[in-house]
C-alpha positions as a printed Julia matrix, in Angstrom:
457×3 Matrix{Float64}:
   0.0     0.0     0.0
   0.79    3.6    -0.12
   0.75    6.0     2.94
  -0.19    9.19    2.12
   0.31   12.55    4.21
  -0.36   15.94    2.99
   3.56   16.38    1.69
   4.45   12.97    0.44
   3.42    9.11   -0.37
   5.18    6.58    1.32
   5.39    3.71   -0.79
   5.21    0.11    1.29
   5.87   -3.13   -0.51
   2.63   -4.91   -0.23
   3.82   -8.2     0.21
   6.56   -7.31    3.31
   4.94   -4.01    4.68
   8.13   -2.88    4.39
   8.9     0.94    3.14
  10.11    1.27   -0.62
  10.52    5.15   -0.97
   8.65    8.28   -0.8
   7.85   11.18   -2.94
   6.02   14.44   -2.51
   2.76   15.22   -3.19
   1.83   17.9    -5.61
   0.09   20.43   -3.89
  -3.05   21.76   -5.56
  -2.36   25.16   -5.66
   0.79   24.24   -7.95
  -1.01   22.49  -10.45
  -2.36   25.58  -12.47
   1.35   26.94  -12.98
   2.38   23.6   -14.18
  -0.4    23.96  -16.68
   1.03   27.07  -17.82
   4.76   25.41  -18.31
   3.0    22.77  -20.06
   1.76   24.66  -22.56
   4.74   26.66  -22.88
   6.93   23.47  -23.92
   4.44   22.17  -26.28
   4.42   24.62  -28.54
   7.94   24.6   -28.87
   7.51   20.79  -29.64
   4.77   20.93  -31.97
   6.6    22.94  -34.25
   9.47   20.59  -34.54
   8.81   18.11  -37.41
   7.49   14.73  -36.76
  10.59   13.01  -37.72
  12.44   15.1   -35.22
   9.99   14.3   -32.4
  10.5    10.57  -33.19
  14.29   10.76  -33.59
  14.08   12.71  -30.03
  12.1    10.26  -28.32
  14.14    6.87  -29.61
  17.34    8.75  -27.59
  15.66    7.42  -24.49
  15.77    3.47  -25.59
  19.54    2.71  -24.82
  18.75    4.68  -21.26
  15.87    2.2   -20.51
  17.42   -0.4   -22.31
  20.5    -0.16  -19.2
  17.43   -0.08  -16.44
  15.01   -2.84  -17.13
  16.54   -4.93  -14.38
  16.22   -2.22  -11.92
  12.81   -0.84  -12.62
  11.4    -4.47  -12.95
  12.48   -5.0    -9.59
  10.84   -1.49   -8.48
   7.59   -2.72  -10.24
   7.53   -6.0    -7.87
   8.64   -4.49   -4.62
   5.65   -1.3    -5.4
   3.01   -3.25   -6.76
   3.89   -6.64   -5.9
   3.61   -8.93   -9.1
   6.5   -11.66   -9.81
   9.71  -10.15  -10.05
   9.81  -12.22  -13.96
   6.66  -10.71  -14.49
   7.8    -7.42  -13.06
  11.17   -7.07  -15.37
   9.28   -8.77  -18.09
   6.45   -6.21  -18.16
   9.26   -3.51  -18.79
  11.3    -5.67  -21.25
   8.38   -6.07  -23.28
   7.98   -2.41  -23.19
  11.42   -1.3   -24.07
  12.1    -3.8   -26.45
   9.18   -3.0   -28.33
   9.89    0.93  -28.58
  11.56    1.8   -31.55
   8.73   -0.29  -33.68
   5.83    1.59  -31.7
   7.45    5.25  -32.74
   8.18    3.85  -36.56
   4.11    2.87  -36.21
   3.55    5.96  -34.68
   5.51    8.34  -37.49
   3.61    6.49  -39.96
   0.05    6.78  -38.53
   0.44   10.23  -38.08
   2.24   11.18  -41.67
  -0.38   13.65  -43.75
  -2.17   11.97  -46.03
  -2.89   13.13  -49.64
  -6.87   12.64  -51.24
  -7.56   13.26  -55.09
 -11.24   13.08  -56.44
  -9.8    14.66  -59.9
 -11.72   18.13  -58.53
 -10.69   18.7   -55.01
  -7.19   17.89  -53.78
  -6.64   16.96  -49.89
  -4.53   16.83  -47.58
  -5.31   15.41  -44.14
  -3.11   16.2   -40.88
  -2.36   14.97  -37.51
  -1.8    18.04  -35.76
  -1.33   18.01  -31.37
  -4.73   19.18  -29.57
  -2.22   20.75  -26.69
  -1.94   19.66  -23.44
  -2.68   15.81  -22.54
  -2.72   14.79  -19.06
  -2.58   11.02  -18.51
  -3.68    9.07  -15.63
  -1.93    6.01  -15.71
  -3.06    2.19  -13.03
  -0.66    0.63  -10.62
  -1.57   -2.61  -12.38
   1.19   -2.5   -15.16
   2.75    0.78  -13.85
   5.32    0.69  -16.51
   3.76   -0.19  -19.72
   0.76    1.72  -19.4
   2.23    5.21  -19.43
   4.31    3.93  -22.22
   1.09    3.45  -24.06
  -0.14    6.57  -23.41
   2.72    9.05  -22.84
   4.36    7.63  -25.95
   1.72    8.32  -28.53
   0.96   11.94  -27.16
   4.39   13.22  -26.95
   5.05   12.01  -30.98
   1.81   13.82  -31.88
   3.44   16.95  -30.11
   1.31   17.42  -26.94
   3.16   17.84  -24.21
   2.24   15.62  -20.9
   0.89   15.78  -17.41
   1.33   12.82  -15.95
  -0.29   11.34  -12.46
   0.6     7.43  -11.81
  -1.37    6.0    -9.33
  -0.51    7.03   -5.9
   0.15    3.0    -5.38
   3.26    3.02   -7.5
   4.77    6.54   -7.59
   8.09    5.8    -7.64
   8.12    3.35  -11.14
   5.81    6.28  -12.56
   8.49    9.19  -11.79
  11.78    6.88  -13.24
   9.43    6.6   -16.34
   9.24   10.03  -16.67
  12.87   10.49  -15.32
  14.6     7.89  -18.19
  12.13   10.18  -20.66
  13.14   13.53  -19.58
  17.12   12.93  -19.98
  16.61   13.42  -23.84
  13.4    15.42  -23.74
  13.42   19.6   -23.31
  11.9    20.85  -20.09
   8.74   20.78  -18.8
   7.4    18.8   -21.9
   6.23   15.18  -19.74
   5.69   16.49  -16.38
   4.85   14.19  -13.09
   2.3    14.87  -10.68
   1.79   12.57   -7.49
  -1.17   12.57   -5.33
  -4.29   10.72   -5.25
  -8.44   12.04   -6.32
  -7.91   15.34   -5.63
  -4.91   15.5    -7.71
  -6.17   13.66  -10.82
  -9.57   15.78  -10.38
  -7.58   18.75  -10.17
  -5.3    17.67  -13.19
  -9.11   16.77  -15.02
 -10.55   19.81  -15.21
  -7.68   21.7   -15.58
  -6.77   23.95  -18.64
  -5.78   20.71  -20.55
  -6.7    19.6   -24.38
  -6.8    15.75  -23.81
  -7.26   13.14  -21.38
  -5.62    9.34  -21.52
  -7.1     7.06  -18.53
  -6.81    3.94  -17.96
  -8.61    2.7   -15.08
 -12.39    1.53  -13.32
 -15.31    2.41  -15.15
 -16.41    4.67  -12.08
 -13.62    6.58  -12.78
 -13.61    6.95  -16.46
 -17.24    8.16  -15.94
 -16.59   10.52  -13.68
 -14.08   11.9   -15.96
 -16.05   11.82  -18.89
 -18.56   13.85  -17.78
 -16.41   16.71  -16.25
 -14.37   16.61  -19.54
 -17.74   17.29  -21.36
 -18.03   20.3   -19.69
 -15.2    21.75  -22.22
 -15.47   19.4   -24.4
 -11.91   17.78  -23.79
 -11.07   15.32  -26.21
 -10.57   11.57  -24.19
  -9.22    7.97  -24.59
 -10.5     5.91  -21.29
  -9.57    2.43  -21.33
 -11.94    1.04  -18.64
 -12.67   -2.2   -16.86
 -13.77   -5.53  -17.91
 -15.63   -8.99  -16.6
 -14.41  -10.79  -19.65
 -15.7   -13.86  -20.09
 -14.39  -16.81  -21.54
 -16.38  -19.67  -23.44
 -15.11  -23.43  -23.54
 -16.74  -25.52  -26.3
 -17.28  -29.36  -25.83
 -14.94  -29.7   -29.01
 -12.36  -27.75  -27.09
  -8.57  -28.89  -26.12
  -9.5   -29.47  -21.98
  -5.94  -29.17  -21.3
  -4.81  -25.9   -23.14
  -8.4   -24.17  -22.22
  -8.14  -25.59  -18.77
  -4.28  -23.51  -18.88
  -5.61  -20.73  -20.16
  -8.26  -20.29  -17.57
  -6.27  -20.74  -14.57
  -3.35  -18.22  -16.47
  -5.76  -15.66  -17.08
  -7.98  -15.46  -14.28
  -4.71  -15.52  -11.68
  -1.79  -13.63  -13.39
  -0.88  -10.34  -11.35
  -2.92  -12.04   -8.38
  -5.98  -11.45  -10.86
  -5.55   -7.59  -10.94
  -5.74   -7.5   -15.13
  -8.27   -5.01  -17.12
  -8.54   -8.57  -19.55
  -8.6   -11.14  -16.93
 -10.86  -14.09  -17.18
 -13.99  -13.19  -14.58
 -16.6   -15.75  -15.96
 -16.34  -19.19  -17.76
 -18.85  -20.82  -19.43
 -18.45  -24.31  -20.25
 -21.16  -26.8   -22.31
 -22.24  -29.17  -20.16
 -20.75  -32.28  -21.46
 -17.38  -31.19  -20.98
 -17.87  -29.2   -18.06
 -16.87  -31.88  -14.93
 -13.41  -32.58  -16.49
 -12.71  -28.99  -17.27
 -13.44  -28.24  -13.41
 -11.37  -31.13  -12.35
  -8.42  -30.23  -14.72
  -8.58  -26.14  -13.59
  -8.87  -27.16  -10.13
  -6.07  -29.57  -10.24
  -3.66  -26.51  -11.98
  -5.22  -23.91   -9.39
  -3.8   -26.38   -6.68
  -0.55  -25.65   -7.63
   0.05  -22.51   -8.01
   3.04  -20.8    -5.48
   1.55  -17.9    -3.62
   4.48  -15.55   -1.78
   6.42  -12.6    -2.3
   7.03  -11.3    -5.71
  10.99  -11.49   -4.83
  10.91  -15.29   -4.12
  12.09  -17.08   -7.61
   9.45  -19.98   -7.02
   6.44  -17.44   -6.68
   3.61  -17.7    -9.49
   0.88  -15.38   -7.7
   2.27  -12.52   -5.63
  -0.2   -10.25   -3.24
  -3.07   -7.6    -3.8
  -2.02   -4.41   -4.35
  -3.09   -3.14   -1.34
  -5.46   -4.3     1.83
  -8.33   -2.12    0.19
  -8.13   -4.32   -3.01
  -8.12   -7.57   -0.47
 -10.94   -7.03    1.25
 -12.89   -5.64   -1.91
 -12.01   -9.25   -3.28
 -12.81  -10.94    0.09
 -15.85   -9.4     0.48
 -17.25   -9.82   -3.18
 -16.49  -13.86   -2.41
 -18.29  -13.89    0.87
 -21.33  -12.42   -1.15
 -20.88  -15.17   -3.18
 -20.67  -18.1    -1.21
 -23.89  -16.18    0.56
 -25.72  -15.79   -2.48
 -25.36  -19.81   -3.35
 -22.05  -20.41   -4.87
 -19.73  -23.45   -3.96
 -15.93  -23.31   -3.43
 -14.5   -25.61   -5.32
 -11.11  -24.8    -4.16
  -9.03  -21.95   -2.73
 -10.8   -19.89   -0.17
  -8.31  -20.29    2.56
  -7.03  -17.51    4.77
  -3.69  -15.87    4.04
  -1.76  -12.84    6.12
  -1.12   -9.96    4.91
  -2.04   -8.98    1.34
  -1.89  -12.14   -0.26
  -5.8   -14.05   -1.23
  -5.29  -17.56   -2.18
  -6.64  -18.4    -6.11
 -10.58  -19.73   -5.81
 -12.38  -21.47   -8.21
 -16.4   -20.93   -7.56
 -19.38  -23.3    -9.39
 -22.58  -23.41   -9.07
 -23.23  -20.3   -10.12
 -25.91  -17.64  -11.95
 -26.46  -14.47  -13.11
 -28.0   -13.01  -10.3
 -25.1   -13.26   -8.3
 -23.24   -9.96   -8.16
 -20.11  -11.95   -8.75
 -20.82  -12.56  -12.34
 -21.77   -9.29  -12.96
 -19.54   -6.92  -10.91
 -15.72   -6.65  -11.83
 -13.67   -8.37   -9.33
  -9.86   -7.5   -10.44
  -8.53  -10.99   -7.96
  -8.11  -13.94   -7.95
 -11.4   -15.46   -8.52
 -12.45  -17.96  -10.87
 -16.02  -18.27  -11.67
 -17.5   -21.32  -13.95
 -20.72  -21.6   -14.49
 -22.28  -24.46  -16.9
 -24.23  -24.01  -19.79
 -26.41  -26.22  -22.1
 -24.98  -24.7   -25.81
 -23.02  -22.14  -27.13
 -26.1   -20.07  -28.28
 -26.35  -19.84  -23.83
 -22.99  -19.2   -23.5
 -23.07  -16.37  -26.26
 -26.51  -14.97  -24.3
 -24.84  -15.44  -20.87
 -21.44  -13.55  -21.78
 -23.19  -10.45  -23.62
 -24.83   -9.99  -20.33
 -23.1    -7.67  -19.32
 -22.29   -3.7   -19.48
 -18.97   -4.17  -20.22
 -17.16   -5.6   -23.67
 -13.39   -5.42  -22.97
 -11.76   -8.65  -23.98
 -13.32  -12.35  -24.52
 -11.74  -15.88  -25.27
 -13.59  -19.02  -27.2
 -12.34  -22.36  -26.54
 -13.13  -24.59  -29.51
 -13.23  -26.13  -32.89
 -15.95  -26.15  -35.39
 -18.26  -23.22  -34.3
 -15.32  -21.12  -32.05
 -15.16  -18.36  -34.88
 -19.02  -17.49  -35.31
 -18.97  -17.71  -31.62
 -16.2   -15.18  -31.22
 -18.02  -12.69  -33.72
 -21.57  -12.95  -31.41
 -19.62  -11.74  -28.48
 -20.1    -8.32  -27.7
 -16.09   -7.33  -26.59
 -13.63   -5.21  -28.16
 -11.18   -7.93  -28.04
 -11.99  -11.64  -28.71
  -9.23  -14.47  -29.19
  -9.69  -17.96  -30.24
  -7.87  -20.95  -28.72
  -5.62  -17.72  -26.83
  -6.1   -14.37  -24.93
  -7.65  -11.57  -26.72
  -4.7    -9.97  -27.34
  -4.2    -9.16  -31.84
  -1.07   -9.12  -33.98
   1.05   -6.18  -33.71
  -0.56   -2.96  -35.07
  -4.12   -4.13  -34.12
  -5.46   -1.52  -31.59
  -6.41   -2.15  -27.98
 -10.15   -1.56  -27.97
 -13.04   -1.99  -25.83
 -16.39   -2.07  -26.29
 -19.4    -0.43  -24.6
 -19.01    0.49  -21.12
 -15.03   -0.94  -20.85
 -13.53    1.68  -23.29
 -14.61    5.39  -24.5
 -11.88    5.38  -27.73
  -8.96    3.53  -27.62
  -5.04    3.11  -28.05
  -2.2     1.51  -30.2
  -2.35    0.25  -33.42
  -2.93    3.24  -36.46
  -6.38    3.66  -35.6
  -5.16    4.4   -31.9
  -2.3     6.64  -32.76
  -4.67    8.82  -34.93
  -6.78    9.52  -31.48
  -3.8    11.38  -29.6
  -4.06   14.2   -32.77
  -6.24   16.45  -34.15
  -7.77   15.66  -38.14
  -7.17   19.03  -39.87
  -7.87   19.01  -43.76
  -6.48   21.14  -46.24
  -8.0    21.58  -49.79
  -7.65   22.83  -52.43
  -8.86   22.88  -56.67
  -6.9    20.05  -58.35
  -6.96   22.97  -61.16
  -4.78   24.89  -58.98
């Protein structure tokens, strides 16, 4: 967790209790003159060519390149996750930079539109000032995915991490701002009042990722000024195993995605619907894989499932299962009581739709299957739902027309709902209000001018 005063955040390791560093809190009053110095910077960077923002930005890859190690290890000890997760999570970022900026450049290159009367062109100018509000879930590569894309359109950046992991958020911005000019990708710690403050603020653009609550909240005090917004928002994805599925690999799958980062994933499996005939050996085999699983510290090399985030996130877990078992469901394994932060993985059964479990997001370690009668239930069962981040099918013959009846931004077949590089990362209805990466996403950090123009001319 993170201790918060009125000058600084203490941030504890939520697996030992133990302190990991502090930083000060921005205090309100400061906020409006950083606005100012924002805005300052970016119009000096908005009038450098894209190229040169691009050829700019790459000069920080060799400086992250020398600190994955260290700010994996910062990732585990703040947020808690396995330290191969932890350094993984930022490998995957770094070593995937210089292909995001070459995707970026490209996205964002004018574009030239000939009818034989009127000749275009089509920009990607900067709206101004973007503040992003980044989760302690993957504290490194989600600022990546929303810093990055801003600062190559030329807006400059306000960033708030989560008050959870301040210190991974300011060595992001600290690697970035040895090759950037001043005040162009600014940090700002705190908690609500900060990101409110940084919300309606005299900003252009808004990149969230985070709870639906949230994003809501910050939708509708955007729409005051109209602000332009990308809000990546939560999920209950659910996941669908066919009785002509591969037991084993969906059985794998299950247990992987509903229990990675102690369950605390935007796109982790929530529900699982499995046809009937299949649905007593699937149990068995995700039970037997749940069973075990290594839950400890994040530092330990043998851990596969470190702690919550925090004691609020336990007991919001703890208390959603208690609901659970009250409203009728059955433990089919886990459910045992651990110290500190740490919730041991549960399966659940026996289960229906009027339980707030299937319904509500959980973000733990909670596994819910429920058995259905056909895939035409299952399709019914999973669109039940507000939100429509990511889905998975688990099949053969009829896995692909099941995949297109589900109503998520993101489905995968026989894998996680995860695309090919360059596809964007999208939700649908209440789990995502525009979206990021891929062209399509890149195109959302900039403003569409056109230019035109008598082909005659």
């Amino acid at each position: 967790m993170t201790i918060a005063t009125q000058s600084e955040l203490v941030s504890t390791n939520p697996a030992t209790g133990d302190p990991v560093g502090q930083v000060a809190v921005t205090a309100l009053d400061e906020i409006s003159s950083l606005f100012k110095r924002s805005r300052a910077a970016q119009m000096t960077w908005a009038s450098r060519s894209l190229e040169d923002r691009v050829e700019i930005l790459s000069r920080v890859i060799p400086i992250l390149e020398s600190r994955i190690d260290v700010i994996g290890k910062l990732v585990t000890d703040e947020m808690g996750k396995p330290l191969q997760e932890g350094i993984g999570e930022v490998r995957y970022g770094v070593e995937g930079l210089q292909s995001q900026l070459d995707s970026m450049a490209d996205a964002l290159k004018p574009q030239t539109l000939d009818d034989g009367t009127t000749h275009s062109v089509m920009y990607h100018d900067p709206y101004g000032v973007c503040v992003a509000i980044t989760p302690w879930n993957f504290p490194f590569l989600m600022p990546l995915q929303i810093v990055l894309p801003a600062l190559v359109a030329g807006n400059s950046v306000i960033m708030k991490p989560s008050e959870l992991v301040p210190l991974v958020g300011q060595q992001f911005a600290d690697a970035f701002n040895e090759v950037l000019p001043p005040d162009l990708l600014m940090v700002v710690h705190g908690a609500d009042d900060q990101g409110k403050a940084l919300v309606a603020g005299d900003c252009d653009f808004i990149g969230f990722v985070g709870s639906r609550e949230a994003g809501q909240h910050i939708l509708s005090t955007a729409g005051r000024d109209l602000k332009r917004v990308v809000l990546e928002l939560g999920g209950k994805d659910p996941m669908i195993v066919l009785k002509d599925a591969d037991l084993e690999a969906a059985a794998k799958f299950a247990v992987r995605n509903s229990f990675r980062n102690c369950g605390q994933v935007c796109v982790s499996t929530e529900r699982i619907y499995v046809e009937d005939e299949i649905a007593q050996a699937f149990e068995n085999e995700v039970v037997r894989q749940t069973e075990a699983l290594i839950v400890g510290n994040g530092a330990d090399e043998t851990t596969q499932i470190g702690p919550m985030v925090s004691h609020t996130q336990k007991e919001m877990v703890l208390a959603q299962l208690e609901q659970a078992k009250r409203d009728g469901a059955r433990v089919v394994c886990g459910d045992e009581p651990m110290e500190g932060n740490f919730v041991r993985p549960t399966v659940l059964a026996d289960l229906n739709h009027e339980m707030g479990i299937m319904r509500d997001e959980t973000f733990g370690p909670l596994a819910c299957i429920m058995r259905v009668s056909n895939s035409d239930e299952a399709v019914q069962l999973a669109n039940d739902t507000p939100f429509g981040l990511g889905a998975a099918v688990f099949g053969d013959q009829e896995a692909e027309a099941v995949g297109r009846a589900l109503g998520a931004g993101m489905i995968g077949i026989n894998q996680g709902c995860g695309g090919a590089s360059g596809t964007p990362w999208v939700g649908a209805h209440q789990s995502g209000y525009g979206f990021h990466s891929g062209v399509d996403g890149h195109r959302q950090f900039a403003q569409v001018r056109v230019v035109s123009r008598p082909c005659s001319d």
